[in-house]
VOGU-3710 file (C-alpha; in Angstrom, 3 decimals, decimal comma):
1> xxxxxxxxxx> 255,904/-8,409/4,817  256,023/-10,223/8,203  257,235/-13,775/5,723  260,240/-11,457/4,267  261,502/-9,936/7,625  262,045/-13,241/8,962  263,703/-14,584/6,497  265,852/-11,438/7,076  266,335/-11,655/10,232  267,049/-16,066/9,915
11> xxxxxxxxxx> 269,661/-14,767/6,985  271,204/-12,744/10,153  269,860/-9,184/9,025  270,577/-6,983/11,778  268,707/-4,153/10,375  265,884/-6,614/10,155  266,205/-7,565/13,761  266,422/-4,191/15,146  263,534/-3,533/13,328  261,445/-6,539/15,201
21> xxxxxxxxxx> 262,823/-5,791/18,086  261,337/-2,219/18,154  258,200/-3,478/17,085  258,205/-6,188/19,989  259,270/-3,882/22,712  256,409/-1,626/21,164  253,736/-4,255/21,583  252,668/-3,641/17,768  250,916/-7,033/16,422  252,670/-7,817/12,825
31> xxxxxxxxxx> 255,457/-8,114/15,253  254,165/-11,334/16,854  253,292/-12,457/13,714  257,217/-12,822/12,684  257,853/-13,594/15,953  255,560/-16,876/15,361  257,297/-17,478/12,055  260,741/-16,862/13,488  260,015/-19,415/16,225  260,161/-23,006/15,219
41> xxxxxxxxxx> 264,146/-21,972/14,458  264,772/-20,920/17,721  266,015/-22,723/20,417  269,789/-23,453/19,866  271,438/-20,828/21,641  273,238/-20,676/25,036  271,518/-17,949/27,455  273,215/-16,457/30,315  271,932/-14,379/32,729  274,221/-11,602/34,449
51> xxxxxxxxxx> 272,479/-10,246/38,031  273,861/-8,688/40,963  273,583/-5,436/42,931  273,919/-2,201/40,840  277,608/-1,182/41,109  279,011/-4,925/40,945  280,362/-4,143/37,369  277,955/-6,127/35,432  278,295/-4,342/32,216  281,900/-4,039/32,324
61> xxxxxxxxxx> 282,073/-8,152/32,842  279,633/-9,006/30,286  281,800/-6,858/27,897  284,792/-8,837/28,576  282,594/-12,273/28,329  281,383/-10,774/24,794  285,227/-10,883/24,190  285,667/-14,078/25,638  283,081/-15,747/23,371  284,305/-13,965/20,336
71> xxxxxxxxxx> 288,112/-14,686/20,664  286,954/-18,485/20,727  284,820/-17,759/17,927  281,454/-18,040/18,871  278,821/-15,123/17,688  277,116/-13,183/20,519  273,958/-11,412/21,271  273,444/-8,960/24,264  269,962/-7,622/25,950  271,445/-5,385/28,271
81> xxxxxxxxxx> 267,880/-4,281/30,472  268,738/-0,538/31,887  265,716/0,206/34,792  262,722/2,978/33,460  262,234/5,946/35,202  258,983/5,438/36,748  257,878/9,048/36,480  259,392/10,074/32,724  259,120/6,366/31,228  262,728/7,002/30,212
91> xxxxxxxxxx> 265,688/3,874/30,383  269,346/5,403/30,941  270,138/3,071/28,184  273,494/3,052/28,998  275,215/-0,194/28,150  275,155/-0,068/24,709  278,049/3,017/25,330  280,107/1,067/27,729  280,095/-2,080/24,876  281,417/0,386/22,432
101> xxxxxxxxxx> 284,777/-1,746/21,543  282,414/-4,387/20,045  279,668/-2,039/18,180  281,709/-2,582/14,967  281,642/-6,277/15,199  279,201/-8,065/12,648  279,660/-11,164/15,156  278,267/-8,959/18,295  274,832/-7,608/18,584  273,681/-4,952/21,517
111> xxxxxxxxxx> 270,721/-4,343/22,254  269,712/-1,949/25,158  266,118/-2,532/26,570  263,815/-0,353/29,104  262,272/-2,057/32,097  258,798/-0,272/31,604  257,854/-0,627/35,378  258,517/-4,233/35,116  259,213/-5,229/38,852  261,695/-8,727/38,118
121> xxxxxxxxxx> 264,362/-7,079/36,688  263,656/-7,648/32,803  261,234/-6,241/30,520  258,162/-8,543/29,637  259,794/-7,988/26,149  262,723/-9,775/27,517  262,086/-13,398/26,283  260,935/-12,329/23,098  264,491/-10,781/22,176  265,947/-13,449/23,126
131> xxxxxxxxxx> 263,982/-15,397/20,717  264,856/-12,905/17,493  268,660/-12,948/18,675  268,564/-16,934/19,102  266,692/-16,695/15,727  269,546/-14,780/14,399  271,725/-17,628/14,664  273,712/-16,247/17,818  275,728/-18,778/19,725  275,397/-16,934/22,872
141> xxxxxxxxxx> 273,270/-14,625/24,351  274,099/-12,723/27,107  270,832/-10,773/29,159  272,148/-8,525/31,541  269,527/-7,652/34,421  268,744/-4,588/35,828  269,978/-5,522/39,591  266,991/-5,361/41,891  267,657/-7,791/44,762  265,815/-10,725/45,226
151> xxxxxxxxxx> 263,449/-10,108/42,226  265,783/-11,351/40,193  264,986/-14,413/40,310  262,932/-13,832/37,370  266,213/-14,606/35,316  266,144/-18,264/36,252  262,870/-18,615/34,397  264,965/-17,699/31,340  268,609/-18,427/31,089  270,178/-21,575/30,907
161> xxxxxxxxxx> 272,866/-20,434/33,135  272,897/-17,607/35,522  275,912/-15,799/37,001  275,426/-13,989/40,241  277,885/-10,903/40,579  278,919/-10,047/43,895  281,391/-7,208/45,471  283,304/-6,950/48,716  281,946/-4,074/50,804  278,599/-4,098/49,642
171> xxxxxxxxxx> 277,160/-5,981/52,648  273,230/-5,454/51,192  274,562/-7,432/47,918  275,191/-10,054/50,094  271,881/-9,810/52,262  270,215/-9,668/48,252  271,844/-13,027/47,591  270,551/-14,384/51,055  267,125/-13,007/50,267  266,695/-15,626/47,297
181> xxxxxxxxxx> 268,788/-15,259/44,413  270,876/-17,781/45,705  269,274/-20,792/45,347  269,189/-19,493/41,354  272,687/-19,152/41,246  274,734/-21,545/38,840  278,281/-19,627/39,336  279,231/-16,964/41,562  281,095/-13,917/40,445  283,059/-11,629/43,069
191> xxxxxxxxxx> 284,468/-8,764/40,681  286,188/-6,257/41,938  288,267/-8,703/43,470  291,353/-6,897/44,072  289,352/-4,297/46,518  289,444/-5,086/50,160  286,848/-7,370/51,629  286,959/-9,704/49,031  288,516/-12,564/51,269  285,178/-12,131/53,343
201> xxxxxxxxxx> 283,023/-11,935/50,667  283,897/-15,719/49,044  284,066/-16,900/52,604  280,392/-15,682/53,162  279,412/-17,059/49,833  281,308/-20,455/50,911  278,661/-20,193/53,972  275,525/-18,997/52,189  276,391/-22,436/49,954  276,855/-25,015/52,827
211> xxxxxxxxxx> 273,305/-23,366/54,318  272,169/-24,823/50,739  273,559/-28,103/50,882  271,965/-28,565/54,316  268,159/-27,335/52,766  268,810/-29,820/49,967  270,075/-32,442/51,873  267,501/-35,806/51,247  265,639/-36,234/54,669  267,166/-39,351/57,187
221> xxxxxxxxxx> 264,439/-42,144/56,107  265,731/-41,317/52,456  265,386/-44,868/50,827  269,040/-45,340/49,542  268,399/-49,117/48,091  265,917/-47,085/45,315  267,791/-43,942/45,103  271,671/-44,503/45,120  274,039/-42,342/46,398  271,238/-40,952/48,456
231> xxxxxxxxxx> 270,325/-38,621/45,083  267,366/-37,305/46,006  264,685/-37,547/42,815  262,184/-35,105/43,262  262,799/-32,609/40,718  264,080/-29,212/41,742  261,826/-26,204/42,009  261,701/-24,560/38,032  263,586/-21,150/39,005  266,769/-23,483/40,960
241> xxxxxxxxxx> 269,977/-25,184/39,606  269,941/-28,804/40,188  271,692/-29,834/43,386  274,308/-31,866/41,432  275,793/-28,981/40,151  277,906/-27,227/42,361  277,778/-23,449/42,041  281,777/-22,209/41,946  283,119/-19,037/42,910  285,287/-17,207/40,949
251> xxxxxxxxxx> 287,168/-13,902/41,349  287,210/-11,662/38,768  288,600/-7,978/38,571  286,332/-6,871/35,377  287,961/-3,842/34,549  291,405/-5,255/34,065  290,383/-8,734/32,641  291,905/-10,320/35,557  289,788/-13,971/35,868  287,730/-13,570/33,055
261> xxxxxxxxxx> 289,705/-16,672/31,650  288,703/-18,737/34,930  285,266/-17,390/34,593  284,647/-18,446/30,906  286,128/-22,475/31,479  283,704/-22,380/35,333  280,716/-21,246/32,148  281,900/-24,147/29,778  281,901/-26,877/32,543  278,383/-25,727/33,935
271> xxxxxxxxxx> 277,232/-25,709/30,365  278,886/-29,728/29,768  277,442/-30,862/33,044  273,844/-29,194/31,297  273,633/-31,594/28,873  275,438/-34,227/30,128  273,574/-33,902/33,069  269,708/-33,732/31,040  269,405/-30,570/33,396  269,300/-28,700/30,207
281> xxxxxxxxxx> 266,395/-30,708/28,671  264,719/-29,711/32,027  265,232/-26,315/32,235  264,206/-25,696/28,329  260,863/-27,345/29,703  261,065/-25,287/32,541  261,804/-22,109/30,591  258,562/-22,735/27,594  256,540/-23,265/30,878  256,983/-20,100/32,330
291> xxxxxxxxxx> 256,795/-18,397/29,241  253,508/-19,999/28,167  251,611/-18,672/31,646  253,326/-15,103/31,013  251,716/-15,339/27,669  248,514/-16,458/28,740  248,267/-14,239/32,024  249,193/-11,366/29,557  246,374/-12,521/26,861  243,731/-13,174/30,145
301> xxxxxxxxxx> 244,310/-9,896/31,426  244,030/-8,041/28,532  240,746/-10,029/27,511  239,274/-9,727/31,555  240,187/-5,397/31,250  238,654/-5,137/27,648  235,557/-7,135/29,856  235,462/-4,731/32,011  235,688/-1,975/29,622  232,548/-2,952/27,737
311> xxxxxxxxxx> 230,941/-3,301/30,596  231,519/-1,484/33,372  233,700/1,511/32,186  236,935/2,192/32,239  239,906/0,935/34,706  239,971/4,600/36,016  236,464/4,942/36,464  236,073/1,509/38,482  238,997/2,509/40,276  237,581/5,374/41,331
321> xxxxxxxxxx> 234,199/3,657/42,447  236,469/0,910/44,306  238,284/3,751/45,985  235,138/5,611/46,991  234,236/2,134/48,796  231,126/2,124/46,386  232,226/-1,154/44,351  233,508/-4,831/45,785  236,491/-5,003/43,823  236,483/-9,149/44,788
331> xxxxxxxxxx> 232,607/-9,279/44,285  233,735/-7,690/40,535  236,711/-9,950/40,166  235,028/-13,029/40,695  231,909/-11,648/38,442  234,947/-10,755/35,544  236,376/-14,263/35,763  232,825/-16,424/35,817  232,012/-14,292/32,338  235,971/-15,226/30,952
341> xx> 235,109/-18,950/31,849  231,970/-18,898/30,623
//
């Protein structure tokens, strides 16, 4: 069954693909197993991430980039990651309304996902969409984040490209972009550009960047003779854009589809300068790193808690003990992970 559904989904099934992507999000184990079928065929689409502030119009931009990308003929997938309720379970799931002008499109797929608790922004079933949609034989694939400040970093470790989304007024978006998801940030978006402050918002943005250039900067001993143009070669951190790329600004008023043309051609020459660049080859690497040790802390954990199970009760129970001050929860840690290695 799991051989037939991904040939399914690699003939572009959608029905097929929903279906995985249930199963996925669901944690069910056949899924994986198409999953591992599906994934020697991956690895040929363009990922964007869309972050910013809730309220910066991210869903109304990505819905004009989905148009974008389809009037210059490129297919398009969409995880659009709505935040969980933390006391129902329940994701507003709202996106896949506001993207309503492109549910009819066979080129366009939508798919709305639930955080489940997960603190960076995405769902740990995230990268795994990605996967089926890239599988799918979409050209593009746009993953719309949740907007949670500086956690969203977590996007980095996944796109190719990431567009930060910023609007005038909102002075804690711009204290979120100065708490770390700048030094992510391959574009900048201000939307909501024809609203007042928006003058002061680039300008800060302008600032936040020359801050960058001056972190960056190679120290004064830099050895030129070796490294020309005073290039510095140690390789930039995993989760940040190469410092030969320089992030631009653009100003975008979503709702109208005023920039969304400048926007697109500033995505285009990032994505030219990735490959032209080998940046791209680097942050593929990057990307199968960090999702590797997400699969292997997930496998690890579940293996050390089924330990503990077997052994010592159940989570609630040692909890319990550990709250009561009647257990050494590092005494039992340390115990747990000398039986894992062992």
């Amino acid at each position: 069954m799991s051989a037939s559904l991904a040939e399914r989904i690699l003939a572009g099934d959608v029905r097929a693909a929903a279906r995985l992507m249930r199963d996925l999000d669901d944690r069910y184990a056949e899924a994986e197993t198409t999953l591992r079928a599906l994934f020697p065929r991956t690895g040929r689409a363009w990922v964007i991430g869309i972050t910013g502030s809730p309220g910066a119009g991210k869903s109304t931009l990505t819905d004009q980039l989905i148009a974008s990308f389809r009037r210059a003929g490129r297919t398009v997938g969409v995880i659009a990651v709505d935040p969980t309720s933390p006391f129902s379970g329940g994701a507003i799931l709202g996106d896949r309304i506001r993207m309503q002008d492109h549910a009819t499109d066979p080129g366009v797929f939508i798919r709305s996902l639930g955080t489940r608790g997960h603190l960076g922004g995405l769902s740990r079933s995230t990268s795994e969409l990605v996967q089926v949609l890239d599988a799918m034989g979409k050209d593009v694939i746009l993953v719309e984040t949740v907007g949670v400040g500086q956690d969203e970093i977590e996007i980095a470790s996944l796109a190719h490209t990431v567009v930060v989304v910023a609007v005038p007024g909102m002075g804690d978006d711009v204290q979120a972009i100065k708490a770390g998801v700048l030094e992510i940030a391959d574009l900048f978006c201000v939307n909501k550009a024809d609203h007042e402050g928006a003058d002061r918002t680039v300008r800060d943005l302008q600032g936040m960047l020359e801050v960058r250039h001056i972190i960056q900067a190679p120290p004064p001993d830099h050895d030129e003779h070796h490294h020309p143009a005073g290039v510095a070669t140690a390789p930039a951190a995993a989760n940040q854009p190469d410092p030969g790329w320089e992030p631009p600004i653009v100003r975008t008023v979503a709702v109208t589809g005023e920039g969304i043309a400048d926007l697109a051609e500033a995505l285009h020459r990032q994505w030219n300068w990735l490959e032209a660049s080998g940046e791209k080859r680097r942050r593929e690497v990057a990307r199968a790193r960090a999702g590797f040790i997400a699969l292997l802390r997930e496998r690890l954990l579940a293996g050390a808690l089924s330990r503990l199970e077997a052994e010592l009760g159940r989570l609630d129970a040692v909890s319990a003990r550990i709250a009561d001050r009647e257990a050494d929860p590092y005494a039992l840690a340390a115990e747990l992970a000398a039986r894992l290695h062992a």
